[in-house]
C-alpha positions in Angstrom: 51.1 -90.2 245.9 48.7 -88.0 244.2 48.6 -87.8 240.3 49.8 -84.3 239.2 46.7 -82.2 237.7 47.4 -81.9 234.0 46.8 -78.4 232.6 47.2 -76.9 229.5 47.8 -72.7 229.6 47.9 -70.2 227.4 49.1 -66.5 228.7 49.3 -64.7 225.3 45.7 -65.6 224.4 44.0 -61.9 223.6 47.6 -60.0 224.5 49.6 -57.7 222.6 51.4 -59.1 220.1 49.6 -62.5 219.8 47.0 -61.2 217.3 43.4 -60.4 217.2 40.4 -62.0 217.0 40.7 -64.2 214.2 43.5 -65.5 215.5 42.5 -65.8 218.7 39.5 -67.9 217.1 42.3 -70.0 215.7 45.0 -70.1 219.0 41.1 -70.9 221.1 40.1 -73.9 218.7 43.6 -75.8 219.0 44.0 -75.1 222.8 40.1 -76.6 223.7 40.4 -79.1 220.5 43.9 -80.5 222.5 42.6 -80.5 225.6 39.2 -81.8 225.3 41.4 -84.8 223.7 43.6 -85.6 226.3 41.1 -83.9 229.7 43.1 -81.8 230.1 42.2 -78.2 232.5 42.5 -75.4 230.1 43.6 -71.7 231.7 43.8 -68.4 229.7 44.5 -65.0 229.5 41.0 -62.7 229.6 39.7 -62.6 226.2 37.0 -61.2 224.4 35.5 -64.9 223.5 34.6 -64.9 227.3 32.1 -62.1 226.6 31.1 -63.1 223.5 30.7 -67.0 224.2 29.9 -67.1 227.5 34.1 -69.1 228.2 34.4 -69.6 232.0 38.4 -71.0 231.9 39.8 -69.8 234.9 43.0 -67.5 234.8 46.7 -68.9 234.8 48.3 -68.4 238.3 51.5 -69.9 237.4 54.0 -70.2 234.6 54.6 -73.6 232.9 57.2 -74.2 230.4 56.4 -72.5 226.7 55.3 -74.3 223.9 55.0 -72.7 220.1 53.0 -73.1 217.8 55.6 -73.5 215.5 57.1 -76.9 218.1 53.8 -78.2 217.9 53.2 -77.7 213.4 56.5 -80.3 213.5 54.5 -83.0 215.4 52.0 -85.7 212.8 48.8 -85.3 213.3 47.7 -89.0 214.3 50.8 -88.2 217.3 49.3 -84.6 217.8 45.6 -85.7 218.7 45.8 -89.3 218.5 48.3 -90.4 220.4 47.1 -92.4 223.8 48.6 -90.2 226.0 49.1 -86.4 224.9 52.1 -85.6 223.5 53.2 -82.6 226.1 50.9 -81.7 229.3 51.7 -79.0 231.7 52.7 -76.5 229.2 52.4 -73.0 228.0 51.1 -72.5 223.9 51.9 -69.8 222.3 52.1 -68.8 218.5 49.6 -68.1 216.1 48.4 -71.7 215.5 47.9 -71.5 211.7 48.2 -74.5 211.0 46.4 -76.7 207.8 42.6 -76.7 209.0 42.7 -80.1 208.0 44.2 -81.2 210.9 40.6 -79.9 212.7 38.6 -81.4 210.5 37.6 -84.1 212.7 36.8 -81.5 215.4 34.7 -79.2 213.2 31.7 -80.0 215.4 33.7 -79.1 218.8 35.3 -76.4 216.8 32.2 -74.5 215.6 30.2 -75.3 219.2 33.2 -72.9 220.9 32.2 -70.1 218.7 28.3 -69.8 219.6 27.4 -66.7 220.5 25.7 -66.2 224.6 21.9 -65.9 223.9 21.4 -62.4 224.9 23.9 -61.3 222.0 22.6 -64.0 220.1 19.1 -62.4 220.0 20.4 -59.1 219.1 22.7 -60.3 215.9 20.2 -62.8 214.9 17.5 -59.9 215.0 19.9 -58.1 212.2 20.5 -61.1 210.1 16.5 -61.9 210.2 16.5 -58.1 208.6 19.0 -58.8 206.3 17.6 -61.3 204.8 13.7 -59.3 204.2 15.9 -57.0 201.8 17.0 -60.3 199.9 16.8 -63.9 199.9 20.0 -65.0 198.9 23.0 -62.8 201.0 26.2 -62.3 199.5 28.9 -61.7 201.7 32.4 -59.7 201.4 35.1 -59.3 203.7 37.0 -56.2 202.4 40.5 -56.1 204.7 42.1 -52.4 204.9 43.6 -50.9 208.0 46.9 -52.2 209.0 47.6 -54.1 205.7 47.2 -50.6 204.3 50.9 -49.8 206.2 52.7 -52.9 204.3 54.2 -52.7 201.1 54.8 -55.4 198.9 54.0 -57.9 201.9 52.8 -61.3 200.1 50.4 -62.3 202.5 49.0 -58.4 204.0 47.7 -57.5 200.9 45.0 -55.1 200.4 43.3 -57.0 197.9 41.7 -55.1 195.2 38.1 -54.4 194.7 38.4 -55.0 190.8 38.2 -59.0 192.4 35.1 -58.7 194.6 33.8 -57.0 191.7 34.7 -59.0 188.9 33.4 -62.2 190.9 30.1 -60.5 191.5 29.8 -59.8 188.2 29.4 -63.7 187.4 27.5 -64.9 190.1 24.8 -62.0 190.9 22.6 -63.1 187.8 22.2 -66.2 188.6 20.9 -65.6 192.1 17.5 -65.4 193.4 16.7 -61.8 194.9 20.5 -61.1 196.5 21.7 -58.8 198.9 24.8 -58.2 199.3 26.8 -57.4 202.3 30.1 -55.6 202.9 32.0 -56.2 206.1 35.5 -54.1 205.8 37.5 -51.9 208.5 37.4 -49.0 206.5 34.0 -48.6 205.0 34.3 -44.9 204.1 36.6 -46.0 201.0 35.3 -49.2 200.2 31.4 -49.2 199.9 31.4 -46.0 197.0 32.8 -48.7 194.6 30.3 -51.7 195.3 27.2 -48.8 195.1 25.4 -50.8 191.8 24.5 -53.3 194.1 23.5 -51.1 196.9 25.5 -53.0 199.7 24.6 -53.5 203.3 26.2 -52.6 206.5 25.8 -54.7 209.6 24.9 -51.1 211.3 22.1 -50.9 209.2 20.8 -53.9 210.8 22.1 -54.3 214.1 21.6 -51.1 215.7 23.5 -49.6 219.6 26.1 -53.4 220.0 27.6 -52.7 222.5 31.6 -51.5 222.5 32.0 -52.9 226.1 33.9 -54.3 227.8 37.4 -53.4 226.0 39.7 -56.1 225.6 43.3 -55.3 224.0 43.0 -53.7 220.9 39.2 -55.0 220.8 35.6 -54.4 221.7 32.5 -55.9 220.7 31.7 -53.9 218.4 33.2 -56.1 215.6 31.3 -58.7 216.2 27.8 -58.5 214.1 30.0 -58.1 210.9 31.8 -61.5 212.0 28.6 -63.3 212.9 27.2 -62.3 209.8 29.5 -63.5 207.5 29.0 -66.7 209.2 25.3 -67.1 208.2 26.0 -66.0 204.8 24.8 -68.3 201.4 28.3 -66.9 199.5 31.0 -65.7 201.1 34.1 -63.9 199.9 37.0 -63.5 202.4 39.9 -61.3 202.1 43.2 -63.1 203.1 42.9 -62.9 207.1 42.3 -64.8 209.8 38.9 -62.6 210.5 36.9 -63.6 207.5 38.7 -67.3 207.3 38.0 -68.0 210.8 33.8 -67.0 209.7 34.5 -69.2 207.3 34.9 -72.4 208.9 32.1 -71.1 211.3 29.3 -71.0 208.8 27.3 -73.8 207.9 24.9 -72.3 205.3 27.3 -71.2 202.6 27.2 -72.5 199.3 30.1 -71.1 197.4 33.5 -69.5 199.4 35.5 -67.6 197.8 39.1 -66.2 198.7 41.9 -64.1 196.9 44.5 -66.2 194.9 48.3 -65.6 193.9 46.5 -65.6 190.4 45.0 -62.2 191.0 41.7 -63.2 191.5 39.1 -64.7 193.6 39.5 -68.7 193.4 37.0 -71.0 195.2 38.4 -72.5 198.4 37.2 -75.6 201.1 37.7 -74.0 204.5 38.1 -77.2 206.2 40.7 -77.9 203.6 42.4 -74.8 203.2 45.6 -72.8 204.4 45.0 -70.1 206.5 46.6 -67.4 205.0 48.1 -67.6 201.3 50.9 -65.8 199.6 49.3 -63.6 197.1 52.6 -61.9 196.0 55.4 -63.8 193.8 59.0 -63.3 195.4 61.0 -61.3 193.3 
């Protein structure tokens, strides 16, 4: 009798509801991590990551049994991906996959390879990050997270962190660096760049000229995507508390300090492959 092909699926990747692309980054990584593991087939949902990185996976054509994200955060890691035989096979994962990037660790090298951008966009980012770099030697990078964290109140983990901490933070470190630039990556740049103006920030549109906004994915296009590669090739870094900026995080090799928002009401140093995802900047009450 034949053996049953062994498949791993996940429907929700890139669909409404399931997050956007820093999480899909995240959901991506476990789902090829796991599979690669056990060879297994891997099938998804369209996503923007098959634009960006050149993914082939073909398309689910048929529902298998769901699996969460939260099922899977209850199993050890040396069972999860270092078991003999994979712990569940012809499944269906969904959930956000946040789990302790500790657990990747030993898959950083798989991990980052997944995220490479194809070579035509490759030519065009890296074009903008070569001109980056003639305005300075040494690029500071912020992530400055407004738009839908703008609608929560009170929320300990969607928090619109306050400039005062970039600023503070850059206070320290910009005299000690050789000839910086620094570099502002934010969803709503109309509000945010005025306050950083002493240090006459950059834009990745004042690099990286026409990207392109097609194709549209759900709730996405690629237009996004030179201020995420660019905080990947950045010598600091400074992430707001989302998957966006974390997920550049654990991407970029160069870095020499991270830096991430704290419960302390500040920036704190962080180890992105030994880090939380997300932290609770608010105290319950």
């Amino acid at each position: 009798m034949k053996n049953k092909k062994r498949v791993i699926t996940m429907r929700t990747l890139g669909t409404k509801g399931h997050g956007r692309f820093g999480n899909q980054v995240l959901q991506y990584g476990f789902l090829k991590i796991y599979a690669s593991r056990y060879s297994l087939k891997v099938k998804t949902h369209p996503w923007i990551g098959q634009y960006l990185f050149g993914h082939q996976d073909p398309p689910v054509t048929r529902k298998y049994p769901i699996l969460t994200s939260s099922d899977i955060s209850k199993i050890k890691t040396n069972k999860l991906l270092g078991s003999k035989n994979p712990p569940f096979v012809n499944v269906d994962l969904q959930g956000q996959f946040m789990m302790h990037a500790n657990r990747y660790k030993p898959y950083k090298k798989l991990f980052r390879s997944l995220f490479q951008p194809t070579p035509g966009i490759y030519d065009q980012v890296n074009k903008g990050m070569l001109e980056l770099r003639k305005r300075g030697k040494t690029v500071v990078g912020l992530h400055v997270r407004r738009g839908d964290f703008l609608n929560y109140k009170n929320h300990p983990r969607n928090f619109p962190v306050p400039t005062s901490w970039y600023i503070k933070w850059l206070k320290q470190i910009w005299p000690t660096l050789e000839n910086p630039v620094l570099f502002i990556a934010s969803d709503d740049l109309d509000s945010v760049l005025s306050k950083f103006k002493r240090y006459r920030p950059v834009t990745s549109s004042d690099v990286i000229e026409n990207f392109p906004k097609k194709p549209k994915y759900h709730r996405l296009n690629p237009s996004f995507y030179p201020d995420f590669y660019i905080l990947t090739q950045c010598d600091h870094l400074a992430i707001s508390n989302s998957t966006f900026s974390f997920a550049a995080s654990l991407l970029n090799k160069r870095c020499k300090s991270f830096m991430r928002p704290h419960m302390k009401r500040k920036l704190v140093p962080f180890q992105p492959w030994n880090s939380k995802r997300r932290l609770n900047l608010l105290r319950s009450r």
